[in-house]
N, C-alpha and C positions, 0 to 999 in steps of 0.2 A: 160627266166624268166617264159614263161607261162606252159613250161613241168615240173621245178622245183614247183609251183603253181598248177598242176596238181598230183605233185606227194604227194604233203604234205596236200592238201585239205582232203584226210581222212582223217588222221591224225586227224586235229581241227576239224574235224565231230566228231570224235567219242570222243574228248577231252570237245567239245563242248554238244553232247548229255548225258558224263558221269555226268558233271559236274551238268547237268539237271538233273537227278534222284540223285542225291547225294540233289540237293537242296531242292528237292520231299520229299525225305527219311527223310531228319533235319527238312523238315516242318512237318512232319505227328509226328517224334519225339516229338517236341516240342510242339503239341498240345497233346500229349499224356501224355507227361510231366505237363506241365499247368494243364489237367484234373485230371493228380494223386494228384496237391496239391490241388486241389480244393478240391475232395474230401478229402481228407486224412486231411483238414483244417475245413469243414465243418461237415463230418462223424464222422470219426476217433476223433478230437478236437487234432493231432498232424502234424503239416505240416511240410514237412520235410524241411533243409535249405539250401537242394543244388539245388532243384530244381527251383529257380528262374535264380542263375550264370550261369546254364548250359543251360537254356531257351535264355537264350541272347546270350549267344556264341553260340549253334548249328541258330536262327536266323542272327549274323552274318553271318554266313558261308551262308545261302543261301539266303541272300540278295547279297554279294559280288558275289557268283557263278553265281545268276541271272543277277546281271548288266552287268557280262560280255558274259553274252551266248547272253544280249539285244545287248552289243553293234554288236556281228560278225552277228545278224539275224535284225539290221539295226531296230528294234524296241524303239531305245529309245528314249527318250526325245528328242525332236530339234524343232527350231523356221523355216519354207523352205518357207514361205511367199513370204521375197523375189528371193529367190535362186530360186522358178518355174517361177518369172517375166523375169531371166535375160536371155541372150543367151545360147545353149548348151558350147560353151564354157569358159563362166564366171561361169556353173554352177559346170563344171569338177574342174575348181581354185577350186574355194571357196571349194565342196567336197574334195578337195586333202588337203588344209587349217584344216580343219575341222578333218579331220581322223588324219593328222599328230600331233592337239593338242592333242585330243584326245590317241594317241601315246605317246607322252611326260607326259601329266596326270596320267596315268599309271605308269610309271616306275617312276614317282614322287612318285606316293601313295606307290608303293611298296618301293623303295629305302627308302623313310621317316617312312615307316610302320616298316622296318627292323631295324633300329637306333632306333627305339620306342623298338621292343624288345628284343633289345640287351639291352637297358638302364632300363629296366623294369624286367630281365628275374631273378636276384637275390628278388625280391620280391614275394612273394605267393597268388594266390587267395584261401582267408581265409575259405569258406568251401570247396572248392575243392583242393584245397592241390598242385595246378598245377604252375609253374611260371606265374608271371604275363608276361611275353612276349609271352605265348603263346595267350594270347588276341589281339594281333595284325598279327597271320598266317592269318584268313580268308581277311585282306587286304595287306597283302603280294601276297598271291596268287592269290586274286580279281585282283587286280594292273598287276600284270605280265599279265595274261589270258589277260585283258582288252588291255594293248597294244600289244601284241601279235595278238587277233582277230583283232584290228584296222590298224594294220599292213598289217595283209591282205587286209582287204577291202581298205588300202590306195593304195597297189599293184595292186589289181583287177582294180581301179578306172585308175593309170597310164597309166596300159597297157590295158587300153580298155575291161577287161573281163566284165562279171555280175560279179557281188557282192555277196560274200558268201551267205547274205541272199537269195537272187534266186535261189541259190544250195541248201538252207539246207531247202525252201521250196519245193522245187522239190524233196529234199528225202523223207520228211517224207508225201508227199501225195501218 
């Protein structure tokens, strides 16, 4: 397992790093976007009306890409109060516990995201002219990425390695 784990760690490095400048890029978009209607609403006196729908979706996208580059760099959300009180081996459970829901969470979000737009995809976002199932890729994809990096780190945790986060500070210093 740890040569197989050694061998795909790039892999979600750079899946992981792509997914970070992708989120980069929708954010700098999206403030770009915002600033054209502003002005173009306050200048101009014409705001255009796609610019709001497409402000929300390129935001989805890199809030889903973010959550899940948080979860494989161990940056996110979590209560470890008690989990630093207990022994190192109550603390491996509980981290195994914990990645593995967080694994299942995922492929919920994606699985239920994807039934969302199957059931959505014959209807249209009205000024973008796009299916509305395409409103629910960026948590199809969020979902998947998400149990995928937690996978990892639930693997890493098993077999005693560091934890992707340790690797992917260690590349990028």
């Amino acid at each position: 397992m740890r040569n197989f784990m050694q061998a795909i760690r790039p892999v979600l490095s750079m899946i992981s790093r792509s997914s970070l400048w992708i989120a980069g890029i929708g954010m700098v978009s999206m403030t770009l976007i915002v600033g054209w209607q502003v002005f173009s609403r306050y200048i101009l006196n014409d705001s255009p009306s796609w610019s709001e729908p497409l402000s929300l979706y390129l935001m989805s996208w890199f809030i889903m890409l973010g959550a899940a580059v948080g979860v494989r760099e161990s940056v996110h959300l979590g209560l470890d109060v008690v989990r630093y009180i207990m022994p190192p081996a109550i603390q491996r459970a509980m981290d195994l516990l914990s990645l593995g829901l967080i694994v299942l969470f995922g492929i919920g979000m994606a699985y239920y995201s994807s039934l969302l737009a199957i059931g959505t995809w014959t209807a249209r976002i009205p000024v973008l002219g796009w299916p509305g199932g395409t409103d629910f890729f960026p948590m199809i994809v969020g979902g998947a990425m998400i149990s995928i990096f937690s996978l990892e780190r639930f693997i890493d945790v098993a077999i005693g390695e560091e934890i992707a986060a340790d690797v992917l500070v260690q590349e990028a210093a």
